[in-house]
Backbone as CSV, one residue per row, in Angstrom:
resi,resn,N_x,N_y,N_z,CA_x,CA_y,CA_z,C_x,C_y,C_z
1,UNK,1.044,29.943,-13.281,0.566,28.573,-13.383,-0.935,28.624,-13.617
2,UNK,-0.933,28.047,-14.518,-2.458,28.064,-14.785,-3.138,26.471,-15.467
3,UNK,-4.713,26.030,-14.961,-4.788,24.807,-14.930,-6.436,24.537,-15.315
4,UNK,-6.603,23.755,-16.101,-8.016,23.101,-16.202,-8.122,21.750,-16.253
5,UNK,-9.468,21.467,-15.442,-10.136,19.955,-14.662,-10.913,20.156,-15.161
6,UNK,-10.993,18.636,-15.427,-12.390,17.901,-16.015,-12.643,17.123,-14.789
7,UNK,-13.704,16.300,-14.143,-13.753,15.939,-13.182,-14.133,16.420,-11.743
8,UNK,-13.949,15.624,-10.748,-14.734,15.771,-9.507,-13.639,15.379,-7.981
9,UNK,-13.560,15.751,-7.316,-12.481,15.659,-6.585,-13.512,14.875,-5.196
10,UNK,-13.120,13.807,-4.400,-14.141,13.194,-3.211,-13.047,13.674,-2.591
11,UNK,-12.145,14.153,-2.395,-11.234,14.715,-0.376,-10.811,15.953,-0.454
12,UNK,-11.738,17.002,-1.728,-11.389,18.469,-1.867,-11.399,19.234,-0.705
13,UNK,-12.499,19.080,0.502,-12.930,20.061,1.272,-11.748,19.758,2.620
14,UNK,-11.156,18.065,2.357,-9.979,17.885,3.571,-8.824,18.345,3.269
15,UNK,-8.568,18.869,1.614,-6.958,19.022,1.308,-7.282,20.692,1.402
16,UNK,-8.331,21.423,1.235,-8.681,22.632,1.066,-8.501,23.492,2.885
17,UNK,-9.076,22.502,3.579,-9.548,22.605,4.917,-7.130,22.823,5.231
18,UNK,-6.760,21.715,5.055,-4.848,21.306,5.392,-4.448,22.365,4.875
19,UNK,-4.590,22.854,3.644,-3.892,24.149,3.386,-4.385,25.234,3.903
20,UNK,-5.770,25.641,3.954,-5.778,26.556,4.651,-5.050,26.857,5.950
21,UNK,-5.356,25.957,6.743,-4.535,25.698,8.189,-2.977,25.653,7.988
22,UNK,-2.275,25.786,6.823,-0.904,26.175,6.721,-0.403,27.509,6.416
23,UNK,-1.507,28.228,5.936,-1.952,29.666,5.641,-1.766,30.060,3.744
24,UNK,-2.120,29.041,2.923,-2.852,28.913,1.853,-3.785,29.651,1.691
25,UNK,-3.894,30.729,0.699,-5.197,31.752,0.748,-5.955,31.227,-0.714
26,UNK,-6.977,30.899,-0.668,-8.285,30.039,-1.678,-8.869,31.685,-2.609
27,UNK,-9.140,31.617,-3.480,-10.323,32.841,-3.777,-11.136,32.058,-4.740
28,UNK,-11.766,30.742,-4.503,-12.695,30.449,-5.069,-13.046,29.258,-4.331
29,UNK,-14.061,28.228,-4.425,-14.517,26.861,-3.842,-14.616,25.877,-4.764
30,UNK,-13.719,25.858,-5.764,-14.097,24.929,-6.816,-12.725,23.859,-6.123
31,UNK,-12.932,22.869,-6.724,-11.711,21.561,-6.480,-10.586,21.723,-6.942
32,UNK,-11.095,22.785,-8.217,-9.889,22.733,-9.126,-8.659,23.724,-8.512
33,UNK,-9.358,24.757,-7.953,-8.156,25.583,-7.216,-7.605,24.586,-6.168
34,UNK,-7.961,23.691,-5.442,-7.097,22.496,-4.815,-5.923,22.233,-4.990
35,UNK,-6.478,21.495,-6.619,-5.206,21.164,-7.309,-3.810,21.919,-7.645
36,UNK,-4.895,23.381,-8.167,-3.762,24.333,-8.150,-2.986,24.552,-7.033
37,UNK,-3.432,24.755,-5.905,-2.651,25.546,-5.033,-2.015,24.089,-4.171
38,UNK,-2.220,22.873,-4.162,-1.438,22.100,-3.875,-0.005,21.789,-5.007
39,UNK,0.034,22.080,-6.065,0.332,21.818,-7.180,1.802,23.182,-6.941
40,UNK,1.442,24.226,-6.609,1.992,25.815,-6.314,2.627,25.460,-5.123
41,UNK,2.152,24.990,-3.965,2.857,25.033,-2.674,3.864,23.909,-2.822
42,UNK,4.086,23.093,-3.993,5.274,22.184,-3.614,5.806,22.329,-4.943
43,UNK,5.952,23.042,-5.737,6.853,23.803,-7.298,8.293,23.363,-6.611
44,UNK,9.073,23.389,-5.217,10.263,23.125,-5.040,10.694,21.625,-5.039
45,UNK,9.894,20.856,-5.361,9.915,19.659,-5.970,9.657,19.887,-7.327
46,UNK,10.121,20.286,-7.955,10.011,20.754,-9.295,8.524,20.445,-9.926
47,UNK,7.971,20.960,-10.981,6.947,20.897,-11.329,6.416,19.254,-11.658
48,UNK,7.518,18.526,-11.903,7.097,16.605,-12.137,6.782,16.266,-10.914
49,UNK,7.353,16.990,-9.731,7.446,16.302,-8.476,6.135,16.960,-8.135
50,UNK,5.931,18.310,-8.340,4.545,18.894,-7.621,3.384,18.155,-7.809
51,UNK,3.213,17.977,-9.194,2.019,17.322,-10.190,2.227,15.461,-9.533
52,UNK,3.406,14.793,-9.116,3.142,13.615,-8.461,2.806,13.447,-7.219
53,UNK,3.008,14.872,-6.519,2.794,14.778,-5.128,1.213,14.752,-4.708
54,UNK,0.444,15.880,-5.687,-0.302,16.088,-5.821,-1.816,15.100,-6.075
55,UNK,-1.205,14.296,-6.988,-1.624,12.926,-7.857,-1.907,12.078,-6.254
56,UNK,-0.565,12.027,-5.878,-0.833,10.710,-4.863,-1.783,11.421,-3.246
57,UNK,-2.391,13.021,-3.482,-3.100,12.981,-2.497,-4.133,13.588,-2.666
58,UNK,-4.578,13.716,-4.235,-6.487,14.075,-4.230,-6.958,12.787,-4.642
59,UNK,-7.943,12.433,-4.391,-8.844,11.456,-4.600,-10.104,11.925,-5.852
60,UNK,-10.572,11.057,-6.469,-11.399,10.922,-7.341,-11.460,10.946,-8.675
61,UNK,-12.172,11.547,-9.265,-11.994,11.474,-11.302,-11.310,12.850,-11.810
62,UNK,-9.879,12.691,-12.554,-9.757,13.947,-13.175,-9.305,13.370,-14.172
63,UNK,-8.659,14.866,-14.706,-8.039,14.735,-15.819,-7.253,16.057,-16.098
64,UNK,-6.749,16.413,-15.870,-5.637,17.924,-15.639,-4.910,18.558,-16.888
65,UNK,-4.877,20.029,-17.273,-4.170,20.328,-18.304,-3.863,21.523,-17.481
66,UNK,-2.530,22.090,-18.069,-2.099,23.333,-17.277,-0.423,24.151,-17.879
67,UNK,-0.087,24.697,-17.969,0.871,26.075,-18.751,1.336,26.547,-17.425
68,UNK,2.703,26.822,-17.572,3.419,27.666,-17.030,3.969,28.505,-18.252
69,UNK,5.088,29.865,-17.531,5.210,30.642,-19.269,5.866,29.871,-20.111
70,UNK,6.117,28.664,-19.516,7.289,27.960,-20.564,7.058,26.691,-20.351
71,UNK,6.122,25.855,-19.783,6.083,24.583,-19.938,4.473,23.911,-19.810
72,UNK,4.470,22.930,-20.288,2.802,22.397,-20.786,2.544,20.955,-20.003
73,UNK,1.592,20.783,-19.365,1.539,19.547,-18.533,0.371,18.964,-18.809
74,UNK,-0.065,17.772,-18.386,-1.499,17.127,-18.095,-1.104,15.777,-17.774
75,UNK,-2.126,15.895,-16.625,-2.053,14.084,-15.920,-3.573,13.716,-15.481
76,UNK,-3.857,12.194,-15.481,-5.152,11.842,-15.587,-5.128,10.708,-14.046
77,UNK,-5.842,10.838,-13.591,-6.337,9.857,-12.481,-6.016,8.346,-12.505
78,UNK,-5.531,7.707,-11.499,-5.076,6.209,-11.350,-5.841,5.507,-11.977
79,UNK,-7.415,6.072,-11.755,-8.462,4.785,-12.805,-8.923,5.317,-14.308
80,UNK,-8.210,6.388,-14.623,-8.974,6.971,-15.493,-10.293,6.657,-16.091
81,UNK,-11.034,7.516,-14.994,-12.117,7.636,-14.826,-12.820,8.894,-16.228
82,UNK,-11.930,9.843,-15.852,-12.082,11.294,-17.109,-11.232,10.677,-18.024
83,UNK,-11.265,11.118,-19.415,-10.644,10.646,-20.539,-10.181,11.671,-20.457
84,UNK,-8.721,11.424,-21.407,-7.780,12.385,-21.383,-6.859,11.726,-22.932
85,UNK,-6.858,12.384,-24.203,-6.146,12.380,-25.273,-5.256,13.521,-25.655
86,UNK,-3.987,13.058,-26.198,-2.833,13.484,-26.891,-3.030,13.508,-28.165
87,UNK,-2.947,15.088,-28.406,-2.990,15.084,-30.042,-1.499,16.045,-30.327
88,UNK,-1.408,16.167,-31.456,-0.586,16.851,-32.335,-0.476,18.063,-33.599
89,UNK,-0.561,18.984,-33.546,-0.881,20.182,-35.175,0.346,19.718,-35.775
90,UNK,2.159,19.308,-35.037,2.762,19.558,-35.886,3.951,18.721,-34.894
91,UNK,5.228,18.550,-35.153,6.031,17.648,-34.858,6.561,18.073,-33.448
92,UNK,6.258,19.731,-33.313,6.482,20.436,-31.744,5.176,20.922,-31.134
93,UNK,4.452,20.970,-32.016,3.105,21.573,-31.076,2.233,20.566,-30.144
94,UNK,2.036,20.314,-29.600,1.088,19.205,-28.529,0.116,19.818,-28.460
95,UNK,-1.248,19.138,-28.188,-2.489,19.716,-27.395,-3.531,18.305,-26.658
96,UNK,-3.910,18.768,-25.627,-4.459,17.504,-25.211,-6.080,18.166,-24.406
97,UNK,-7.341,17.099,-24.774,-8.242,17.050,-24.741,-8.911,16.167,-24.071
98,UNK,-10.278,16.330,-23.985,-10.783,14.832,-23.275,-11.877,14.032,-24.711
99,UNK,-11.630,14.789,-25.687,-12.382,13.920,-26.455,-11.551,14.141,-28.138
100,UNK,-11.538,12.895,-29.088,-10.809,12.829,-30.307,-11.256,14.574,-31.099
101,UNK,-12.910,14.154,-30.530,-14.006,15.494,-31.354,-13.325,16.478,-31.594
102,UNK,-12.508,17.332,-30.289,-11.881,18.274,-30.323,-10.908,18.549,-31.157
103,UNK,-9.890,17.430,-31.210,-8.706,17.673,-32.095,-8.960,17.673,-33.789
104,UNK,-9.962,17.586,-33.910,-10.978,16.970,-35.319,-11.227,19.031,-35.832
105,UNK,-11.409,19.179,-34.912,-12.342,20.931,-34.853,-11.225,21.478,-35.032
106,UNK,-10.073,21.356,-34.271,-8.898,22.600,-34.738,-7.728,21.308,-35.721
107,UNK,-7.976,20.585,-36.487,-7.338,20.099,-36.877,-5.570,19.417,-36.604
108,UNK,-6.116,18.971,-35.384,-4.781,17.937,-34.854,-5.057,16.674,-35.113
109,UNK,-4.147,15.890,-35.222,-3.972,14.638,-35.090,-3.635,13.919,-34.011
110,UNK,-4.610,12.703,-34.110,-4.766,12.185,-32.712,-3.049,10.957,-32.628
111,UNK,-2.943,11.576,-30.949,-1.573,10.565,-30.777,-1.863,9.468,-30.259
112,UNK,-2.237,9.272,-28.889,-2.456,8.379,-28.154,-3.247,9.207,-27.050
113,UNK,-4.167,7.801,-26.200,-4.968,8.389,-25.071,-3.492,8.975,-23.711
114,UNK,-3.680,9.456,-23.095,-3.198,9.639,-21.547,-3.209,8.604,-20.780
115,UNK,-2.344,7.470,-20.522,-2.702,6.618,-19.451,-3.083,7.261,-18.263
116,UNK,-3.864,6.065,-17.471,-4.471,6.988,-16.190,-3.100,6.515,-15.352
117,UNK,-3.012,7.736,-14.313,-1.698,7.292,-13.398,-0.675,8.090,-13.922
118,UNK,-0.577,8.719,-15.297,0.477,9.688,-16.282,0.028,11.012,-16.127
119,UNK,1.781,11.224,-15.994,2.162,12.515,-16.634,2.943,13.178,-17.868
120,UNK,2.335,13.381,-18.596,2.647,14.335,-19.481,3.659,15.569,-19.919
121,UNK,4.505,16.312,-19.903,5.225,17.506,-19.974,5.936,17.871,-20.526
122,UNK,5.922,18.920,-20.883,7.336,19.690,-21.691,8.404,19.864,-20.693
123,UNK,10.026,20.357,-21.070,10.723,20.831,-20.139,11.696,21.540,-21.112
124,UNK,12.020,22.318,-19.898,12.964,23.669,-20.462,14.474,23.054,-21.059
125,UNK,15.070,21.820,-20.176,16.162,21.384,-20.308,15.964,20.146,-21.194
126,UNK,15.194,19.652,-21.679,14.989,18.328,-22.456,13.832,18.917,-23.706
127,UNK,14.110,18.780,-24.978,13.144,19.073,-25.984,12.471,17.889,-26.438
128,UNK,11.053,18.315,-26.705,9.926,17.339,-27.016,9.554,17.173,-25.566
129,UNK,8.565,16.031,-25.957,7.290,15.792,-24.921,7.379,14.827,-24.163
130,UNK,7.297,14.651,-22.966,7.797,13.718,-22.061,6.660,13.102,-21.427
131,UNK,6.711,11.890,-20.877,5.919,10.982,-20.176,6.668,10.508,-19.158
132,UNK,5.473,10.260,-17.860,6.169,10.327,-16.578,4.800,9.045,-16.060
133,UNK,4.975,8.076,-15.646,3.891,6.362,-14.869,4.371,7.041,-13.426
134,UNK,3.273,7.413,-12.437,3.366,7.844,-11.457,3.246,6.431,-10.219
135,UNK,2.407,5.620,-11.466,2.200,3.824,-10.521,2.204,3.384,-11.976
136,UNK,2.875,2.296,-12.024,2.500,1.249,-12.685,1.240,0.727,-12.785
137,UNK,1.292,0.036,-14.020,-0.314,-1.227,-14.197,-1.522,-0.592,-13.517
138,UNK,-1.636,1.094,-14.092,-3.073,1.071,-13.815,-4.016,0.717,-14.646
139,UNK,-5.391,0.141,-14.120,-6.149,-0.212,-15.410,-7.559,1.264,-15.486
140,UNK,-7.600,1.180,-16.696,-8.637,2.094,-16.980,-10.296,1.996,-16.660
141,UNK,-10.602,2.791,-16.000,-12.377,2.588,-15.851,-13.040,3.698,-16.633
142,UNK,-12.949,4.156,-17.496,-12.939,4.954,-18.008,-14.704,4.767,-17.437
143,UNK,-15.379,5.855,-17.104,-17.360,6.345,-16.406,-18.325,6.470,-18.046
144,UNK,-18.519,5.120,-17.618,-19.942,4.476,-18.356,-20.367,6.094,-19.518
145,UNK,-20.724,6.607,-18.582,-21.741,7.968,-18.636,-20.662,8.803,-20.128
146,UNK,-19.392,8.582,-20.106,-18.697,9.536,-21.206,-19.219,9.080,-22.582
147,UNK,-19.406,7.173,-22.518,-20.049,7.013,-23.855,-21.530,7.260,-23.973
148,UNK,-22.152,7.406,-23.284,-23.963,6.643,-22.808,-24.300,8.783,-22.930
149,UNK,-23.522,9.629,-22.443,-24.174,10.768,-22.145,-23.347,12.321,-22.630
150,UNK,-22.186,12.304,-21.873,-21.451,12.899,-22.120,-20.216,13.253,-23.175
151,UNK,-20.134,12.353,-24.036,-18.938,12.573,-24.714,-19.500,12.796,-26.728
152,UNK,-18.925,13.485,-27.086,-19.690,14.308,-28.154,-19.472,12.752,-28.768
153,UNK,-21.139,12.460,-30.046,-21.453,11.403,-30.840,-19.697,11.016,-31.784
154,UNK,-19.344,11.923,-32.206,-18.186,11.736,-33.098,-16.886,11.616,-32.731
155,UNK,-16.746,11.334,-31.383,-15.482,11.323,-30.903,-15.494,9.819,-30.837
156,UNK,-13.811,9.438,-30.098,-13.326,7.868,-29.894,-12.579,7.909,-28.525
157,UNK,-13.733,7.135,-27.720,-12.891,7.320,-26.388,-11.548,5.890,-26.220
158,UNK,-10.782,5.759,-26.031,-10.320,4.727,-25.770,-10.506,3.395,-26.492
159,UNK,-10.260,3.502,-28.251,-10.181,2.438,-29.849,-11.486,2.623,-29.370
160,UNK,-12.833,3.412,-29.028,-14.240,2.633,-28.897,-14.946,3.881,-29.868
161,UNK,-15.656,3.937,-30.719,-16.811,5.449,-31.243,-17.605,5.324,-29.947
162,UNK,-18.113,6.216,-29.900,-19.226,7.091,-29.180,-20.211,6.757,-29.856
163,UNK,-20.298,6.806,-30.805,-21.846,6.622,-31.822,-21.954,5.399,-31.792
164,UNK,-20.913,4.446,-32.638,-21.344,3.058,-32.480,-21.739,2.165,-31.211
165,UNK,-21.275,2.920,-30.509,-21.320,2.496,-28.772,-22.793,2.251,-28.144
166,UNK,-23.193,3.698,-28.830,-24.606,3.926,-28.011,-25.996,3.512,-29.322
167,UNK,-25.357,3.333,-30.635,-26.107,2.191,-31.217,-26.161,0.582,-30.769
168,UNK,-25.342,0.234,-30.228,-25.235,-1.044,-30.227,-25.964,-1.096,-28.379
169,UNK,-25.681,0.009,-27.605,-26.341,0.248,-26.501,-28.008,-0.190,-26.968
170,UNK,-28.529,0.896,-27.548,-29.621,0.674,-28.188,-29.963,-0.700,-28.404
171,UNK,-29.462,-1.460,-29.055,-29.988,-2.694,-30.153,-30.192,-3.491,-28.687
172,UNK,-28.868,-3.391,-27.584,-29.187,-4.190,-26.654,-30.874,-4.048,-25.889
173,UNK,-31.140,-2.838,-25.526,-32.070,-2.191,-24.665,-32.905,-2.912,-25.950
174,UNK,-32.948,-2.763,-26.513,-34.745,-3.333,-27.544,-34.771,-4.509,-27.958
């Protein structure tokens, strides 16, 4: 199992602190091993169930991508706070990013954003790509800062450019 975060976790050091005390062994201090190893200790809820269990007990901004030898996941935070996009190379290949920019560079085509509150996945017993609403009617907050700082000029976060964004930012400020 293997996994990459975008984002910031606010109850890492209390879910880090619970597993340890169940005898969970850490070899790093990042948030993201959190996820992982909360994500690992409940696989007997199958991997939809791990990734929801998981969902409903870290707190703060993510956005998750992650591989097993045979299956492909990513789920994004109740407020989607981190952006999180679905792209495509080909009618079976998936790849998902936090910005359009990316899929532009290895030449995918963009599908749709990640609702926040979703999961994402392949499965061994069902072919093609699956979607999983962990809550209903979440609304998106997608953090000011992805258009204003962080998110490359040429990307599209959520129908918005990045460039036109922080021109029209501009025109306001002057």
């Amino acid at each position: 199992l293997s996994i990459a975060h975008n984002g910031n976790l606010t109850n890492d050091h209390l879910l880090r602190k619970e597993l340890e005390d169940e005898g969970v062994t850490f070899m790093a201090t990042s948030d993201t091993e959190v996820i992982l190893r909360l994500i690992q200790k409940n696989l007997d809820l199958g991997l939809r169930g791990a990734i929801k269990y998981t969902m409903e007990r870290i707190e703060g901004a993510y956005s998750v991508v992650g591989m097993t030898r045979n299956k492909f996941f990513a789920f994004r935070d109740f407020n989607g706070i981190r952006p999180l996009v679905l792209g495509a190379l080909d009618e079976k290949t998936f790849v998902v990013t936090s910005e359009t920019a990316a899929l532009d560079a290895i030449g995918a085509q963009y599908v749709r954003d990640v609702q926040p509150g979703e999961i994402i996945y392949t499965s061994e017993t069902e072919k093609g790509l699956h979607s999983y609403l962990v809550k209903e009617n979440c609304v998106s907050k997608l953090c000011a800062f992805e258009y204003i700082y962080f998110a490359s000029p040429d990307t599209t976060l959520e129908g918005i450019n990045v460039y036109e964004i922080r021109e029209k930012s501009g025109e306001k400020i002057w």
